[in-house]
C-alpha positions as CSV (number, residue, x, y, z in Angstrom):
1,X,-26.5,26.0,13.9
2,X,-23.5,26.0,15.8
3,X,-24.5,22.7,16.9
4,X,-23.9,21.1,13.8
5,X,-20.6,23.0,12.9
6,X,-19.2,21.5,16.0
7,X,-20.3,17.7,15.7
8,X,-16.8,17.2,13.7
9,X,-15.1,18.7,16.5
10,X,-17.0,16.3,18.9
11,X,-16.5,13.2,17.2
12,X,-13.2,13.5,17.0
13,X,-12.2,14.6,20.3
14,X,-14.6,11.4,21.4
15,X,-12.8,9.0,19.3
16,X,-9.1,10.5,20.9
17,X,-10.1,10.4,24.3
18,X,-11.4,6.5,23.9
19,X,-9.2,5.2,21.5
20,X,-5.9,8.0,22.2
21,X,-3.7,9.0,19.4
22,X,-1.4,5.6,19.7
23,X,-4.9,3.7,19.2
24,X,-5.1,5.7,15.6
25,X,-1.9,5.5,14.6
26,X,-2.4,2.1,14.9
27,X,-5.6,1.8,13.2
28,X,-3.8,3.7,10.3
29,X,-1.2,1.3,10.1
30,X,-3.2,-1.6,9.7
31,X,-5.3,0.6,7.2
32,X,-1.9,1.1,5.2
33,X,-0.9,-2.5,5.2
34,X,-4.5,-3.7,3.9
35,X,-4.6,-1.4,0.9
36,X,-0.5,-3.1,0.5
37,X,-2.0,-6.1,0.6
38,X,-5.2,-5.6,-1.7
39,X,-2.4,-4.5,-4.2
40,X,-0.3,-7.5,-4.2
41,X,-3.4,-9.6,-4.3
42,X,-3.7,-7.7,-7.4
43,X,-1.0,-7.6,-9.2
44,X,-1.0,-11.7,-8.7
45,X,-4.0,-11.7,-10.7
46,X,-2.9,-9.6,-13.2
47,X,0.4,-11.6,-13.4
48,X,-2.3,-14.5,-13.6
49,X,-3.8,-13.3,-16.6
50,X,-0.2,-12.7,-18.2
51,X,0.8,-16.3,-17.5
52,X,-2.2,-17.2,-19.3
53,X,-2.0,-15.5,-22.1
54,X,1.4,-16.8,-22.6
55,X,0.1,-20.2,-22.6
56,X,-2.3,-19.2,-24.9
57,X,0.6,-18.1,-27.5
58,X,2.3,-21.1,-27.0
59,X,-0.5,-23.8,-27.4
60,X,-1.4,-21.5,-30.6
61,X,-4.8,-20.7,-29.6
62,X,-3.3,-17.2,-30.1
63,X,-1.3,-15.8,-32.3
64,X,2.1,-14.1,-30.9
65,X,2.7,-10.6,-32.4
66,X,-1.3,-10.5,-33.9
67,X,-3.8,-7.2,-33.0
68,X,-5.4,-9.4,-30.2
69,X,-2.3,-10.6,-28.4
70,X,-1.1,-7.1,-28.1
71,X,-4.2,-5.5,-27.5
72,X,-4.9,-8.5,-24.1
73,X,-0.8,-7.7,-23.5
74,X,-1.2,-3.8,-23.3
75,X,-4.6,-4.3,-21.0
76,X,-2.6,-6.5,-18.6
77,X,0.1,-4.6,-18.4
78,X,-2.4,-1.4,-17.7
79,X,-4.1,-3.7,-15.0
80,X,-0.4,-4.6,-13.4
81,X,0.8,-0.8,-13.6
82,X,-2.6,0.2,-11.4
83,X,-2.3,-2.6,-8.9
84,X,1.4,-2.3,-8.4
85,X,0.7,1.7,-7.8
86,X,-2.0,0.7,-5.3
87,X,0.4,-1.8,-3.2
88,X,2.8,1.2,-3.4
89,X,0.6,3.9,-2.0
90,X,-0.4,1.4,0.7
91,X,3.8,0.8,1.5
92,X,4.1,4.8,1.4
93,X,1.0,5.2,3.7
94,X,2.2,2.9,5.7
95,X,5.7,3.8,6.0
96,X,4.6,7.6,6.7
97,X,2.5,6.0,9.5
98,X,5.3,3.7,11.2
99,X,7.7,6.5,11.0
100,X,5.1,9.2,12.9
101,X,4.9,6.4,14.9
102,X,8.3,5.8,15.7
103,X,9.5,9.1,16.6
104,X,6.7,10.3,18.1
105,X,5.8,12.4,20.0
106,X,6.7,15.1,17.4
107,X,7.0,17.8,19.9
108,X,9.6,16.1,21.7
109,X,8.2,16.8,25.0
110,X,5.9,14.1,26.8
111,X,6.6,10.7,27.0
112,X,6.7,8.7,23.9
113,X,3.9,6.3,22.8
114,X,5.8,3.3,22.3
115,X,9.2,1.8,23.9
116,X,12.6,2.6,22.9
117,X,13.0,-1.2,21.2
118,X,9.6,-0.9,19.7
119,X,10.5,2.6,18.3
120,X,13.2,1.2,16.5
121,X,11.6,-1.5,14.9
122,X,8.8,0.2,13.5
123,X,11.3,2.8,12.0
124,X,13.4,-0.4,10.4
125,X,9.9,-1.8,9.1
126,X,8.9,1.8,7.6
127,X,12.6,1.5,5.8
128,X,11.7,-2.2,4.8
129,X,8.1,-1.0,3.4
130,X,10.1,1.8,1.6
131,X,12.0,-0.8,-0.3
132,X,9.3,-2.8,-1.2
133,X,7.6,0.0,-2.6
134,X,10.8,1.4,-4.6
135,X,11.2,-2.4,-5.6
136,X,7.6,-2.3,-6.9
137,X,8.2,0.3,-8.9
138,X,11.2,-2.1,-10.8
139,X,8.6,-4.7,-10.7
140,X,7.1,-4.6,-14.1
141,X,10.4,-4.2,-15.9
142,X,10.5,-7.3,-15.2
143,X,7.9,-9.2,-17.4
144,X,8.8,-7.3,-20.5
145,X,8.9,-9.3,-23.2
């Protein structure tokens, strides 16, 4: 029984010793800026289907202000409000991430896992990624009719 209690323990002091803990904040990185990524793919989409149903109104196949057009309106902007808060947890995870990364190691003691010039620039991308994800939130505003 005590076997199985410490096969979690195992695996993960496996994966550290072969991959080290630069190796996974790496990994999470990546991870973060994949689920950013996912999200703007998106939120294009959505903004796709808005475009659309703009052309719609205006070649008449639609009519602007009727139950339909606001129903397919309030479902798009439901689908960009998800995807924009999916890109935005990927910035945020991300950013979390790049700035663990950057002033690691958090004890202080030990040598850090990444150069000085390195360090910096992953603490200016985590402030860039912070933006974007602030600017995200702005995003929608935008379209409002």
């Amino acid at each position: 029984m005590s076997k199985i209690k410490n096969i979690g323990k195992e695996i993960g002091d496996f994966t550290v010793e072969n991959i080290g803990k630069r190796g996974i904040l790496i990994v999470a990185i990546i991870v973060g800026i994949i689920v950013l990524a996912i999200g703007l793919i998106m939120s294009s989409m959505s903004l796709s289907n808005y475009y659309d149903l703009l052309q719609m109104a205006n070649l008449g196949v639609i009519s602007d202000g009727s139950t339909e057009y606001n129903y397919r309106l309030y479902e798009i902007y439901k689908s960009l409000s998800t995807d924009i808060m999916i890109a935005q947890i990927g910035a945020i995870v991300t950013a979390i991430f790049l700035l663990i990364a950057g002033i690691s190691p958090l004890s202080g003691k030990g040598t850090p896992y990444f150069s000085e010039y390195v360090r910096l620039g992953l603490c200016v991308f985590a402030a860039v990624l912070i933006f974007v994800a602030i600017y995200l939130y702005q995003f929608p505003s935008i379209f409002v009719i």
